[in-house]
N, C-alpha and C positions, 0 to 999 in steps of 0.2 A: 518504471523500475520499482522495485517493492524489497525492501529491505524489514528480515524478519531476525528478532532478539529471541533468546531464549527467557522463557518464562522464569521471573526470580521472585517471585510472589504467589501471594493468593488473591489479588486483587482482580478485577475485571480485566479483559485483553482492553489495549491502549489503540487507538492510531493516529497519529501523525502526516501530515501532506507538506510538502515543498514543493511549491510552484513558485519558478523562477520569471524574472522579467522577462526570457527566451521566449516565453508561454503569449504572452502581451500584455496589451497593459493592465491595470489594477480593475478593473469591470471583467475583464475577461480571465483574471486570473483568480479572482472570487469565484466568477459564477463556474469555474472548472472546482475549484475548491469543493461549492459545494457539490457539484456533482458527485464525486469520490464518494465526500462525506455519503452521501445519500446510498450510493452505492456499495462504502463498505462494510455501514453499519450491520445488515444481516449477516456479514461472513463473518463479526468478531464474535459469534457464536460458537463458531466450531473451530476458534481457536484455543488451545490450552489455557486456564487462570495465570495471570502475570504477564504474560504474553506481548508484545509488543509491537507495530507494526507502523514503518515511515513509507509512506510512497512518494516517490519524484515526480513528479507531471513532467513529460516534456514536451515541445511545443505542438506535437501533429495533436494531442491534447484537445487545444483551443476551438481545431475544426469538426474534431471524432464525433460520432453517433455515440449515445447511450450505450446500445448495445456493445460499438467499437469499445468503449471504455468498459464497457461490463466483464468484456473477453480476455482484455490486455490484462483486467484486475485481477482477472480469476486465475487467470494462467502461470503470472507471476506468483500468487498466492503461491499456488498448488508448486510450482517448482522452490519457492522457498521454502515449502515444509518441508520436500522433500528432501533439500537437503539438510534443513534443521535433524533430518535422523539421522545422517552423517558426518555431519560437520562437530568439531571439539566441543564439550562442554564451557560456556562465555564467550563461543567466538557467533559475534553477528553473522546471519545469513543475508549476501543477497544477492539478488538477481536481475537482469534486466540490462540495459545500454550501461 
């Protein structure tokens, strides 16, 4: 699930992860952590200044390929800009379970 803010600055895009105990335990919910991180440091490029981004991890997570996560990441991205160009001005965008 990827939950996207509208930009309220000019600061670099932000992101955020919440990986819940669903996911497992504390070794397995780090090293999903970092994975993300790893993964969504090159998309906070092309996202607008201020910009803001939370991702949920949910449990199929724990077992997913890189790739698997690469897909879910981007997909979510791409449907939460999309709506960020129609959704109200300050209302959070998001998508996903």
């Amino acid at each position: 699930m990827v939950h996207l803010d509208r930009p309220t600055g000019s600061g670099a895009p932000r992101a955020g992860f919440v990986v819940s105990k669903a996911v497992g335990g504390s070794v397995q919910r780090h090293r999903v952590t970092r994975r993300l991180r790893h993964l969504v440091r090159p998309l906070l490029a092309d996202l607008p200044p201020g910009a803001r981004v939370v991702v949920r991890a949910l449990p199929p997570a724990a077992t997913a390929s890189s790739a698997e996560l690469a897909d879910d990441l981007g997909s979510g991205l791409r449907a939460a800009r999309r709506k960020l160009g129609r959704s109200d001005p300050g209302d959070p965008v998001r998508t996903g379970g």
